[in-house]
C-alpha positions as CSV (number, residue, x, y, z in Angstrom):
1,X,0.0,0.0,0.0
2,X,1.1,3.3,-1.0
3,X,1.9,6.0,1.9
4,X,-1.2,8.4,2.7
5,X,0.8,11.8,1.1
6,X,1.8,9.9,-2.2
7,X,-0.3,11.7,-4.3
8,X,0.3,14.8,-2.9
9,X,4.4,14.4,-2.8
10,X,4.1,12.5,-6.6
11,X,2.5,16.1,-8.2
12,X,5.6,17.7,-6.2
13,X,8.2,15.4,-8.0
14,X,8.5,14.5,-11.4
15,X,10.4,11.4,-10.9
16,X,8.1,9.3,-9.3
17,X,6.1,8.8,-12.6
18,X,9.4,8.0,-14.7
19,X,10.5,5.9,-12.4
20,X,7.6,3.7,-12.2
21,X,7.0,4.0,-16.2
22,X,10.5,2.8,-16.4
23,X,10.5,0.0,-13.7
24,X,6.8,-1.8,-14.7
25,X,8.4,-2.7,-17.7
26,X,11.5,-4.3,-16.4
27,X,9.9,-6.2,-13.9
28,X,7.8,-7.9,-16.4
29,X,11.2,-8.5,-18.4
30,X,13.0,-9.9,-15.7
31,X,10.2,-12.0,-14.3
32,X,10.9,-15.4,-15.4
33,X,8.2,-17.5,-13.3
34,X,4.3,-18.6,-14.0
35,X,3.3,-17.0,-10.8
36,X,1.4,-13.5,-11.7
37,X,1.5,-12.4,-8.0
38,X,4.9,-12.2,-8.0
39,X,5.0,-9.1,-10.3
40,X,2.3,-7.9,-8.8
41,X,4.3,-8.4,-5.1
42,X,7.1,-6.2,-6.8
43,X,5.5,-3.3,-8.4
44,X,3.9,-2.6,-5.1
45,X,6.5,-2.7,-3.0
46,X,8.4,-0.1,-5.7
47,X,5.3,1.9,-5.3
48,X,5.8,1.9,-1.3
49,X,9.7,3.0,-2.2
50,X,9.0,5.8,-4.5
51,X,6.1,7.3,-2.0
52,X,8.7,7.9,0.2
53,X,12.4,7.8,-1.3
54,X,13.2,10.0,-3.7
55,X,15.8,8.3,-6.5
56,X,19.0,11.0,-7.7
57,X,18.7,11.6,-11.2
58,X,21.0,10.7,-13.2
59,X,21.2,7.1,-12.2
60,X,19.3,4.4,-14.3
61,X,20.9,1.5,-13.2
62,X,19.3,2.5,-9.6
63,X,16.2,1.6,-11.2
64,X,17.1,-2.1,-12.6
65,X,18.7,-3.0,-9.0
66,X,15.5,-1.5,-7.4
67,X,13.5,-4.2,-9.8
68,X,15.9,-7.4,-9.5
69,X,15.3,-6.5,-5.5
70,X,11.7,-6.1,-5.6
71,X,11.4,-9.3,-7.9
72,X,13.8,-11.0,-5.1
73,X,12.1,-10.1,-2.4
74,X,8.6,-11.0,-4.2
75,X,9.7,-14.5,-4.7
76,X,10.5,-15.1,-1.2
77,X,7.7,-13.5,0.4
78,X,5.7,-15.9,-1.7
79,X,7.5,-18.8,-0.5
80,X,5.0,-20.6,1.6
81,X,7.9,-22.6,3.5
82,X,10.0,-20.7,5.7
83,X,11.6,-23.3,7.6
84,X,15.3,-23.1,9.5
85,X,16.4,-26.1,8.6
């Protein structure tokens, strides 16, 4: 879920909207599994980032690590089995 002031601080700041154009289409790219929540998983938890960290300009690799992470963390959060053995 997005925080309460996203709207207000995504009018303020032009990134947000590039970022996320940019990003949607990456994570699709890199997502190599049949699960569509997984995706899903990612793109919100990029939309949680962006409401509240802005990203320097100038730095577009920023924005493929923020999706391989998002996609990461996605999987395992959907991992049903988090066992210590």
């Amino acid at each position: 879920m997005r925080s309460m002031t996203y709207i207000s601080t995504s009018k303020n700041r032009d990134l947000d909207g590039s970022v996320r154009r940019q990003a949607i289409p990456m994570i699709f790219q890199f997502f190599c599994n049949s699960d569509p929540f997984i995706p899903y998983l990612a793109v919100n938890y990029l939309d949680r980032f962006i409401s509240r960290q802005e990203l320097p300009h100038g730095k577009p690799w920023m924005i493929k690590l923020l999706c391989i992470s998002y996609l990461s963390l996605a999987a395992k959060m959907k991992q049903s089995d988090f066992s210590l053995t």
